[in-house]
Phi, psi and omega in degrees: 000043157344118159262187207243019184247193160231159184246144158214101213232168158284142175205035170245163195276139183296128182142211185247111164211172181291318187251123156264167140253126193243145189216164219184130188210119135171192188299347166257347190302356173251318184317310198286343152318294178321314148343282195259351181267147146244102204272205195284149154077022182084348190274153192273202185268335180297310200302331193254126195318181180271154180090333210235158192264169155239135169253134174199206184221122174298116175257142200253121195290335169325292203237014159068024188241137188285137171252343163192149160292131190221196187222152212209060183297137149257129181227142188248165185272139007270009217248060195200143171353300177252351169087025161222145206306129184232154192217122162220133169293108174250137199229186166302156170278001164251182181338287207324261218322325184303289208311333197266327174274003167275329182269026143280343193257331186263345189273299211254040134132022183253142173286180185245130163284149178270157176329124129082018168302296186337311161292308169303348188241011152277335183289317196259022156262340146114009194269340171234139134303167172306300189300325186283349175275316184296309178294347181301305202278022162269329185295326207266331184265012191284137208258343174214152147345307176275000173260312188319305183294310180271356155291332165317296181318304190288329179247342140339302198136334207314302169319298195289334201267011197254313187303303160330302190286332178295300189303315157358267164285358147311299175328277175341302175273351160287301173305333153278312175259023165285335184263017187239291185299329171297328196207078194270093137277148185283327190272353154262356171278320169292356221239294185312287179324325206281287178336317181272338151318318201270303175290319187300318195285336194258006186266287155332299180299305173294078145220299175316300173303334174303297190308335171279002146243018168295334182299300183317293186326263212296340187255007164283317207248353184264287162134178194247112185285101197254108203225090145299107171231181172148190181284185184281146155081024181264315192151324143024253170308339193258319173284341183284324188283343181281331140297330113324334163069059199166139172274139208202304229226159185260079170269118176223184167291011201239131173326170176031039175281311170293087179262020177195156206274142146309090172236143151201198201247166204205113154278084160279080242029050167098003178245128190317130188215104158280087167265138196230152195256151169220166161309114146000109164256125217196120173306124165208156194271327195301072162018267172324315170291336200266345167293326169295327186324271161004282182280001134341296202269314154284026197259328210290287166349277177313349203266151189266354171182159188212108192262093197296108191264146178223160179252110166307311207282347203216141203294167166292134158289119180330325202283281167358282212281316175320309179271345162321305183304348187305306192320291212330317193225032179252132196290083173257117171297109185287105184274081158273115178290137158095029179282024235243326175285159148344119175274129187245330180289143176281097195272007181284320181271349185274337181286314186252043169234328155231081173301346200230032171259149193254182202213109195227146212242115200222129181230106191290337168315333201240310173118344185289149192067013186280308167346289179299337186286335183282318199281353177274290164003285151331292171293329157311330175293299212250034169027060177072348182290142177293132155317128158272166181260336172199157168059167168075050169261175160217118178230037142184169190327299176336300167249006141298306217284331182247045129281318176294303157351297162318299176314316192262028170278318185313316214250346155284326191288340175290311187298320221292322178303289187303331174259039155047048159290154188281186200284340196276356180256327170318294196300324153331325204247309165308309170301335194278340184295312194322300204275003174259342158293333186275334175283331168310300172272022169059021147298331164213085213244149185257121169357313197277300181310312194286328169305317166325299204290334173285342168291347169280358272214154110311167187258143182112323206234000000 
């Protein structure tokens, strides 16, 4: 699906740097090179193989006047990003020299690409599935190691040959009992059912298992959103600069020095962990602080674990007992700090007020329990599980939701089997699993949706 316009974008990060990119993908991208490069000794962009560079200089045709010294990539088609001839200029890294050869590059005859075109017309070019497209921006935005890898994995192929092999074999059992339905003998229409009964439950089961690493996947690609709380002067900040491994946050004895929420990103054995420090929650007259307050208490709803700090050296407190009420059906750690002190807090009334809360005795001063707190961490990320290492993940609403979808096309065709409905209402329901697995790796993805998903995209990539 070649298109008949050409694209042209910047496609290195905006600002100042040593190497720029200017990059061109359709059927003019070497003519409108040719236009403007002049390489050493006279050779043009035509002039040059697939694969291989050139040195010259971008000349502005108005005014025969040089705009920058470049490196000149040609990749001919089809053996190119998009399977279509594509050209990227590399120039100096700051504003001028990009802005001006890219609108040198659209006055002789290229358009500016929309987000993520590029990536799209490797997808409608057969060169990515849909899940290896959705893995490009997950490779750009990934925050760890354990996220790179499973976008590597993913974009690999890993995701799609899982999805792939499921359609597979639906296909198999619509074509045995469409040929069941050609030649309805009742004991091979029943033969047929029973045989497809046996496959659907082992299908359901690999869909489960795929769905059971959307958790890990999204909070790999997302990051694990973490809400540090508690009353002032608990420990807050010292925990936040002890996770970052780094001073970030303004830690003093005086109650409320943090009055508005905190965010940064924290690795932890490899899982992105988005932490947010909040305001000392506490009655206070101070305006500014009692809105840090506020937005505290809202964070908690929303937050993907919530690490609750208590002071070991100090009694419970109202200020306490409040968030506690909070807690209750929210995924939270219990931090007690200052364990390094006299324990003076009563942890008997914080147990039976969150009994099923895990509890961890900790002294960031001393250094003690940080270990164990990454390692709770962990297992919460990865849902207790030997870590996978690459690939196979379903890391976002999307495919999770029409993998779930899928599943219950299975477990209707399954009831359609126990009440001995005939093959063509089984076979209903096997297509609809087919094609909502097939929206995954966008085989039978709707126009409008594939525009969606390429609008997250940057321009350029």
């Amino acid at each position: 699906m070649i298109q008949e316009d050409t694209i042209s974008a910047v496609a290195t990060a905006l600002g100042e740097g040593g190497i720029g990119i200017i990059r061109l993908s359709g059927v003019k991208a070497i003519t409108i090179a040719t236009g403007l490069f002049r390489g050493i000794k006279g050779k043009t962009a035509a002039d040059v193989s697939s694969h291989q560079a050139a040195y010259g200089h971008i000349i502005d045709p108005a005014s025969n006047r040089v705009v920058d010294e470049v490196l000149l990539l040609v990749m001919r088609s089809p053996r190119s990003y998009t399977r279509e001839d594509v050209v990227e200029i590399h120039c100096h890294g700051g504003p001028a020299p990009l802005r001006k050869i890219l609108e040198l590059t659209l006055a002789a005859g290229a358009r500016l690409a929309e987000p993520g075109e590029f990536t799209k017309r490797a997808f409608l070019n057969g060169r990515l599935d849909l899940t290896q497209a959705e893995a490009v921006i997950d490779v750009i935005r990934a925050k760890t190691d354990a996220s790179l890898r499973m976008a590597v994995g993913n974009l690999s192929g890993r995701l799609a040959d899982k999805i792939r092999l499921l359609r597979k074999d639906i296909l198999e059992m619509i074509a045995h009992l469409e040929a069941a339905i050609d030649f309805p003998e009742e004991d091979i229409e029943q033969l047929a059912a029973q045989e497809a009964g046996n496959r659907i439950r082992n299908l359901c089961l690999a869909i489960e298992e795929l769905l059971a690493t959307a958790h890990t996947g999204r909070i790999l690609r997302e990051g694990l959103e973490t809400v540090i709380i508690g009353k002032p002067n608990v420990g807050k900040s010292s925990l936040l600069n002890a996770l970052l491994k780094e001073t970030r946050a303004i830690v003093t004895d005086v109650p409320g020095t943090t009055r508005d929420s905190i965010e940064e990103y924290a690795n932890i054995g490899g899982v992105p962990l988005k932490i947010i420090d909040t305001a000392g929650i506490r009655e206070t007259t101070d305006v500014v602080e009692k809105i840090g307050v506020e937005k505290a208490k809202e964070f908690i709803p929303r937050a993907d674990l919530i690490l609750f700090m208590l002071d070991s050296s100090a009694p419970l407190t109202v200020e306490d007992q409040a968030v506690l009420e909070l807690l209750t059906d929210r995924q939270t750690l219990i931090l007690v700090n200052k364990s390094d002190l006299s324990p003076v807090l009563d942890l008997a009334r914080v147990t039976q007020r969150l009994p099923d809360k895990k509890i961890l005795n900790i002294s960031i001063l001393e250094g003690t329990g940080m270990q164990e707190l990454e390692q709770c961490i962990i297992d919460m990320a990865y849902g207790g599980k030997v870590q996978v290492p690459e690939g196979g993940f379903v890391n976002n609403v999307r495919q999770a939701g029409l993998l779930d979808q899928a599943r219950q096309s299975l477990q209707e065709a399954l009831s359609a089997i126990a009440a001995g409905m005939p093959p063509d209402c089984i076979v209903v329901d096997l297509r609809s699993a087919w094609d909502k697995l097939g929206e995954i790796t966008g085989d039978t993805l709707g126009e409008d949706i594939i525009d969606q998903i390429f609008t997250q995209f940057c321009i350029g990539k």
